[in-house]
N, C-alpha and C positions, 0 to 999 in steps of 0.2 A: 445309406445316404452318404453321398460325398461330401468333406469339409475340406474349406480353404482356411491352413493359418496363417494369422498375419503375423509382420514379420517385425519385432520390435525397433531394432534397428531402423528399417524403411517408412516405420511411425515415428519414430521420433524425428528424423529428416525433415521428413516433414514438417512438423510441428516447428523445426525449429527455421524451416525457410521461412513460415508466415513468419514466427516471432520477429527474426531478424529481417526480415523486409527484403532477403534478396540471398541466391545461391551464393554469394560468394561470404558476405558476412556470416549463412548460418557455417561454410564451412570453415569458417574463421572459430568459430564457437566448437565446432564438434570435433578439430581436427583435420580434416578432410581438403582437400581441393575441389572447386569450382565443380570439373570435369566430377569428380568421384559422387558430389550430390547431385548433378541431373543425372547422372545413374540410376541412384540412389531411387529417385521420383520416378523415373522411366518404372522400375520393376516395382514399384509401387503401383500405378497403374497399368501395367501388365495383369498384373497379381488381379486387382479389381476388374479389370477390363473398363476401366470408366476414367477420362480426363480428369485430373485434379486442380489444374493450372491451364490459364489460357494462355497456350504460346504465344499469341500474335500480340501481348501486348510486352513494355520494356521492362516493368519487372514485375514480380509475380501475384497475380493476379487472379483469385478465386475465384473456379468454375461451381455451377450453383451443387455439382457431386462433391466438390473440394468444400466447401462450405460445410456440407454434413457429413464428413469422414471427418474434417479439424473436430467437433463437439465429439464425436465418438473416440478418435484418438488421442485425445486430451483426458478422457477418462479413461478411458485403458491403459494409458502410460503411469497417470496417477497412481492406480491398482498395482501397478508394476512393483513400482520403487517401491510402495510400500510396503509391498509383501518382499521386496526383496532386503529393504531394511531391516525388516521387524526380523527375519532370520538371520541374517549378518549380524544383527545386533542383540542377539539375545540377552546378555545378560543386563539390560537398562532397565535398573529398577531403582527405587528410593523416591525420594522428594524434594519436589524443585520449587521455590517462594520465589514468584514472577511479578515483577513490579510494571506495572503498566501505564502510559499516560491515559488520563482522563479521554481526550476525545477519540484516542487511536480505537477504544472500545468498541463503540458501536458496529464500525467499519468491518475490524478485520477480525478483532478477537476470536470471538465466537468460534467461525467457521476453522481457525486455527488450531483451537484448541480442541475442536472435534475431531478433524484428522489425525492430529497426535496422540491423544490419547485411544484412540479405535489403534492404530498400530503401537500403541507402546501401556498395553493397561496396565502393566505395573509402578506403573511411573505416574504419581500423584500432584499433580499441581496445585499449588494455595497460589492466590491471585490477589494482588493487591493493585487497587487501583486510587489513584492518585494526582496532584499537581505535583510538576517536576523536582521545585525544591523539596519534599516530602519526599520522596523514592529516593533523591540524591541522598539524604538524611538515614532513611533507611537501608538503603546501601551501603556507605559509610561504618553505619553500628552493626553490619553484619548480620541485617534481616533479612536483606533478601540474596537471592544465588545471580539474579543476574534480573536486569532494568531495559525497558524499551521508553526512552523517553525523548526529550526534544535537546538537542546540544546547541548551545547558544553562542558559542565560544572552542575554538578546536583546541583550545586546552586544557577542557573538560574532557577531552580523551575517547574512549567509545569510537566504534566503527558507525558510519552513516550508511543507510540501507534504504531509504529514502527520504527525495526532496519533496518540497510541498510549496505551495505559494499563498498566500498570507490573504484574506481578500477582507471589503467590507463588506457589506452582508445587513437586511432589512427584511421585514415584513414585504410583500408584494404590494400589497394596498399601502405604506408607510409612503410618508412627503416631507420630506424637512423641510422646516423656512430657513431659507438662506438667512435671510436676515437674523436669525436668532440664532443663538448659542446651538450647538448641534449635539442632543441629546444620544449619551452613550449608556451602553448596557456592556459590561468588563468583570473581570475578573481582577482579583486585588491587586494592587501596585508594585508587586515585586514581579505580576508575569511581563513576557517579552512582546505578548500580544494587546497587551495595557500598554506599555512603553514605545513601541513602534508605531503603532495609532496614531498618540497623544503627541510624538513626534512630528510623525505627519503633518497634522494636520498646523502645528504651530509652524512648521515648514510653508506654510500657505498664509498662513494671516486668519486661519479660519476657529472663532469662537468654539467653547464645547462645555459641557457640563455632563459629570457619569451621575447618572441619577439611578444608576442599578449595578450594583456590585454584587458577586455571588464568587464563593469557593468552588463551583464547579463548569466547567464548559457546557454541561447539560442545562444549569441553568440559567446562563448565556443567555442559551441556545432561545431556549424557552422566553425570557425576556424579551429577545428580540421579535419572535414569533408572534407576543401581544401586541407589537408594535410598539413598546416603551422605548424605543431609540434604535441606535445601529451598534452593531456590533462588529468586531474583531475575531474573527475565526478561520482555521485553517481552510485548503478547498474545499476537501473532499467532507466537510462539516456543512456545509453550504447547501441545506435541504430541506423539504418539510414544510414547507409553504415561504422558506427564505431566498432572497434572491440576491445575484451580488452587485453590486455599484463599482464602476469604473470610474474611469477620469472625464470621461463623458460626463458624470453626473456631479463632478465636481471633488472626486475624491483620488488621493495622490497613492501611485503605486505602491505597495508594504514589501515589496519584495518576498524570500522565498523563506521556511524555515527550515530545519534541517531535523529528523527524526536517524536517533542512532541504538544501540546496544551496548550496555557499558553491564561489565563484570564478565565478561567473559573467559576473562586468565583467571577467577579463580580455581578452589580447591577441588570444585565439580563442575571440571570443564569438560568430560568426558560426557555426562549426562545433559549438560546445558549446553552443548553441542547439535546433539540433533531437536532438540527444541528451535534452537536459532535458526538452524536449516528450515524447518517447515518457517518460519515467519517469515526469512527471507522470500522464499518463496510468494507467498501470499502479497508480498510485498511486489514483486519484481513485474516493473510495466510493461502493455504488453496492447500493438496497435491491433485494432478492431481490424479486422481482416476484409477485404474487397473484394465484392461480388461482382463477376460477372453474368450481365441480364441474359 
């Protein structure tokens, strides 16, 4: 039996023309000029004998073959690096105390810390999760090696690795009366998502009363979900039978927050290194790609 190998280089091209939305931006990213990535794609689809990109349109635009070579070369490239880290980096071993925010949890965690530790088993992660003052705290006293939390202030320091946007957020069936106090569900008074709110809304003229306070975003989360009021939570928290409220319905913009990484100069920056890598990763946005019918 005959095989065709593909060719990592001409996958990654790829991948990264969709990511970046256009032949010239991914070769801004890889290096390359314009001319060198539609090469690049040309012996791409040479190689498969199959269209990947529909010419005729201005910019690049998924043919419904390109659509299922992205989902396959996004996982073959993944396999890539990883086996090509986990050998490059043989010797990452020890234990890393990873401070986390509360709601970044659900989201991303998880599937993070599966990837890494499948290519790095000797490297032990203790995970602490947390609100931001708390991890600051534990940071500070030298418990943990390195924090992903929400920076509120750029002189809290830490690299920012993603934005978010701040939304209100309700039960679907939920209806406030206008005319009355406008029942909240928060987390205690020292967070920025309590504060920005409660801003807001005195920014308008508009009554309020937190009739549910809770230490944790979960449960917020949950409060809201019974319909005990409206809550404050980041976007991508915005799920589960919650829905979000605009200015349409009467509620004023929260603007964005900012999620950063802080500890990463210290003593185990070698090992807390490629930890931050995979997150960043997981982090790094990335537009849904266009089919062509």
């Amino acid at each position: 039996m005959r095989y065709t190998d593909l060719d990592m280089e001409l996958l990654r091209a790829f991948v990264t023309v969709v990511d970046a939305g256009g032949f010239t931006a991914a070769g801004a990213r890889l290096g390359r000029t314009q001319a060198a990535m539609s090469i690049r794609i040309k012996r791409l689809e040479d190689l498969l004998e199959r269209q990947v990109f529909d010419r005729s349109s201005r910019s690049p635009a998924l043919t419904r073959d390109g659509e299922l070579l992205l989902s396959y070369a996004r996982q073959i490239l993944k396999l890539n690096d990883e086996t090509v880290q986990r050998f490059i980096e043989p010797d990452n071993e020890g234990e890393l105390r990873l401070g986390v925010a509360e709601y970044f949890v659900p989201q991303h965690l998880p599937v993070v810390l599966s990837r890494f530790t499948q290519a790095y088993p000797r490297v032990h992660i203790q995970v602490k999760v947390g609100l931001n003052d708390n991890l600051f705290e534990s940071l500070d006293r030298g418990e943990l090696d390195v924090a992903i939390c929400r920076r509120d202030h750029p002189r809290q320091g830490g690299r920012v690795v993603r934005r978010e946007r701040l939304r209100w957020a309700a039960a679907q069936w939920f209806r406030p009366d206008a005319a009355s106090a406008l029942p909240l569900c928060s987390l205690p008074p020292s967070c920025i998502f309590r504060s920005r709110g409660l801003a807001a809304l005195e920014s308008i003229g508009r009554s309020w009363r937190v009739i549910y306070t809770s230490e944790s975003v979960m449960g917020v989360i949950a409060a809201a979900q019974a319909g005990l009021g409206v809550a404050v939570l980041p976007e991508s928290s915005v799920s589960g039978g919650l829905v979000p409220l605009s200015s349409e319905d009467g509620f004023p913009d929260l603007g964005e927050i900012e999620l950063a990484i802080f500890g990463e100069s210290g003593e185990r920056k070698r090992l807390t290194s490629t930890l931050v890598r995979y997150i960043e990763e997981s982090l790094r946005p990335s537009e849904p790609p266009r089919l062509v019918g």
